[in-house]
C-alpha positions in Angstrom: 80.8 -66.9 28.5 82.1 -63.5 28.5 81.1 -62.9 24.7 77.5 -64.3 25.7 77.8 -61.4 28.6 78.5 -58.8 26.7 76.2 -59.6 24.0 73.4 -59.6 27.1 74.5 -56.2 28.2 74.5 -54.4 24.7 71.5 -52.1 24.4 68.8 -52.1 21.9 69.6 -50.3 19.0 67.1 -47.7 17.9 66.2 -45.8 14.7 68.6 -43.4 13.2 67.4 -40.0 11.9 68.1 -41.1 8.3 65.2 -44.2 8.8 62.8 -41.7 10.2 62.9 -39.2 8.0 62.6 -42.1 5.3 59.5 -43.5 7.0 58.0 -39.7 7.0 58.4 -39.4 3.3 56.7 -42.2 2.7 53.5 -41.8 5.2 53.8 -38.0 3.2 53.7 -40.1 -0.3 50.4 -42.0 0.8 48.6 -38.8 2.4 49.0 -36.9 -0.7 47.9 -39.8 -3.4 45.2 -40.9 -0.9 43.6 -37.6 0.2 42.3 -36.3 -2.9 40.2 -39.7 -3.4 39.0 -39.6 0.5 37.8 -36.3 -0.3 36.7 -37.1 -3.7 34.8 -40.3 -1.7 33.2 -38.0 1.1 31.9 -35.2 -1.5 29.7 -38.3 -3.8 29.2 -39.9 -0.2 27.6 -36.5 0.4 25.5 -35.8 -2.4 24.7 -39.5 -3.0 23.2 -39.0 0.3 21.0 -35.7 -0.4 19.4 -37.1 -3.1 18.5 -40.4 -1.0 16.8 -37.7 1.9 15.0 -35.5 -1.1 13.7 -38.9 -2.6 12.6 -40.1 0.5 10.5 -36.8 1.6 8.9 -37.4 -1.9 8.2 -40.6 -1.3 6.5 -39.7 2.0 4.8 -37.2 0.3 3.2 -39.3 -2.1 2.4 -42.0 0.3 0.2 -40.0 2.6 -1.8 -38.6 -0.5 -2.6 -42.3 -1.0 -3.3 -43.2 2.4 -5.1 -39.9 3.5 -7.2 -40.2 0.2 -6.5 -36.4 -0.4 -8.5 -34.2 -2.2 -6.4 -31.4 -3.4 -3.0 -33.8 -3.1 0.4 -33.1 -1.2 2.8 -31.0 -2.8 6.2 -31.2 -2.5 7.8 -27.7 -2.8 11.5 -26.3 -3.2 11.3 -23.5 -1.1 15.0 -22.2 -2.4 18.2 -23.6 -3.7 18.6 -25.3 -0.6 15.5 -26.5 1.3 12.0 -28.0 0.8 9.1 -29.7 2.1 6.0 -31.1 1.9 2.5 -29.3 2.3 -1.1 -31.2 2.4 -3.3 -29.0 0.6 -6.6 -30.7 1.5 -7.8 -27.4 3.4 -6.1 -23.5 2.1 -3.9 -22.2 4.9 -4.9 -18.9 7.0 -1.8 -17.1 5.5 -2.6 -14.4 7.6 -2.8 -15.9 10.6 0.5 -18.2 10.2 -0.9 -21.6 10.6 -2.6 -24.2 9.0 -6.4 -25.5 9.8 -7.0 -28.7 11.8 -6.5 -31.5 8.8 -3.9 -29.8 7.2 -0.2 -30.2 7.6 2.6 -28.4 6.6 6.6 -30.5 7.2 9.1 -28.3 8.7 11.6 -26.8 6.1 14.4 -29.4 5.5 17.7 -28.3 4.6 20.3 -30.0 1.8 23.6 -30.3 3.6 25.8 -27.1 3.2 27.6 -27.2 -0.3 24.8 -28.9 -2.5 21.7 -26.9 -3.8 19.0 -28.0 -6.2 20.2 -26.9 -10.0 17.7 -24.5 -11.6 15.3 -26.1 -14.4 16.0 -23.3 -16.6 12.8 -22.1 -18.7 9.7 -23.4 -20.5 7.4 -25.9 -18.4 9.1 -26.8 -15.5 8.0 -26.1 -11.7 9.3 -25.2 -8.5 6.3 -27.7 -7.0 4.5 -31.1 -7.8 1.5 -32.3 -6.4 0.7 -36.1 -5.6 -2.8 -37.1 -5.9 -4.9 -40.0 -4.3 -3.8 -42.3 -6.9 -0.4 -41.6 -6.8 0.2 -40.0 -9.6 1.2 -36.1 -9.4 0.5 -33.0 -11.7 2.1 -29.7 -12.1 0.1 -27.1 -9.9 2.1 -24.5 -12.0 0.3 -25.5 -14.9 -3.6 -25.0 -13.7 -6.2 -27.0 -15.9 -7.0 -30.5 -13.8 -4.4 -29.2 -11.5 -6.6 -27.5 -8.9 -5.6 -25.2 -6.6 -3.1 -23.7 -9.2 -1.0 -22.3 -6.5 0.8 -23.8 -3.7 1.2 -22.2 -0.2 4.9 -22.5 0.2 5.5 -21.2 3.8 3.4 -19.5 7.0 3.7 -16.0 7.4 6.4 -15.9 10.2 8.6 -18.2 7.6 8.1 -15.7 4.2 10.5 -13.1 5.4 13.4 -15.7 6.3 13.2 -18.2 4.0 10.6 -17.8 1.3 11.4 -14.6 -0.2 14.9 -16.2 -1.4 15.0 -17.0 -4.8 11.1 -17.1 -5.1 9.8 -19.1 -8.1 13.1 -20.8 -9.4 12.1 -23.3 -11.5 13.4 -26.8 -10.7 11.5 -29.5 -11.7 12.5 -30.2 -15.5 10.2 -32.4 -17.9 11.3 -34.9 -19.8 9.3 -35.7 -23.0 8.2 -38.5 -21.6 6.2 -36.8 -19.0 9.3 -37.3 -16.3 10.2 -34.8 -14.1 13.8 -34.3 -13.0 15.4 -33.2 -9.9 18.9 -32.2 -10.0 21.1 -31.9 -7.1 24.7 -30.3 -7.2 27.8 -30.6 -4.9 29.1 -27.3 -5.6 33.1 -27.8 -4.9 33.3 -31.1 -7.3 30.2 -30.5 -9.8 29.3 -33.6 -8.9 25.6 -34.1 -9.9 23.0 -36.5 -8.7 19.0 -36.7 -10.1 15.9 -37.3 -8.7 13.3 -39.2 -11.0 9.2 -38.9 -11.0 8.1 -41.2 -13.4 4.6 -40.3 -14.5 2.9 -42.8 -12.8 4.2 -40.9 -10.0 7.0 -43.5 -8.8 10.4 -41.9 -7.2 13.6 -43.1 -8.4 16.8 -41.5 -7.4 19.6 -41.7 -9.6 21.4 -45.2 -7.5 
């Protein structure tokens, strides 16, 4: 009975410095083999998810030049490295004034999240621009011919002076020889690189 008491009375034991400092080292172990591939993980996350938002203005772009039945089509436009929208062309915007004429519509300027920027097409026949028609289909306004109007109205006037003047022109549509035009999105800390596809027909197809 007086064993069994004592054994009663004998307070938990607790941790010694030696098993903490044990169980430290190897929470440190995990952190530093798991971190890189979290962060590895968020940046593809992050870009994998750009290229979903710039494929789905495009889609909506080409969707209401079939359903509005346009005339002139809806362009989508890079404005820089690092935004873009959509602009229905079926009536030319009063640059001047700032604003577009009732029927018209312009989308507001839509950023890519900080750290990924569109990837310049380089040279030769590539565009900035496309423009969807009624069918669905698109053409290069860039490139005149059946493509009418040749230019593209990019911004209203209060915008040119904040945002349109950067990195005017860049090219960043590429052609494929196929008659595909590629849109290439980087994450600028891992290179990662993600694509956005218009097949000729007109038919978006981000890269999955």
């Amino acid at each position: 009975m007086a064993n069994h008491a004592l054994t009663r009375r004998r307070p938990d034991r607790g941790f010694t410095m030696i098993e903490i400092l044990i169980v430290i080292a190897i929470i440190g172990i995990i952190a530093a083999v798991a971190l890189p591939n979290i962060g590895q993980y968020i940046r593809n996350y992050k870009i994998r998810g750009a290229a979903q938002q710039v494929a789905g203005e495009l889609q909506s772009a080409r969707s209401k030049a079939i359903m509005s039945n346009t005339n002139e089509g809806v362009s989508f436009v890079a404005v820089d490295a690092d935004s873009y929208r959509f602009v229905q062309e079926d009536l030319a915007l009063d640059v001047a004034a700032g604003r577009l004429p009732a029927g018209a519509e312009m989308s507001p300027i839509l950023d890519l999240p900080i750290g990924i920027r569109f990837v310049p097409a380089g040279a030769g026949a590539s565009t900035a621009s496309l423009r969807f028609l009624r069918m669905g289909n698109f053409c290069n306004p860039e490139a005149g011919g059946a493509c009418d109007p040749a230019v593209v109205t990019v911004c209203y006037a209060d915008e040119v002076s904040t945002r349109c003047n950067r990195e005017a022109g860049t090219p960043y549509f590429a052609p494929e020889a196929d008659g595909t035009l590629v849109l290439t999105l980087l994450e600028e800390t891992s290179q990662l690189r993600r694509t956005v596809r218009i097949a000729p027909g007109g038919r978006v197809l981000p890269q999955p």
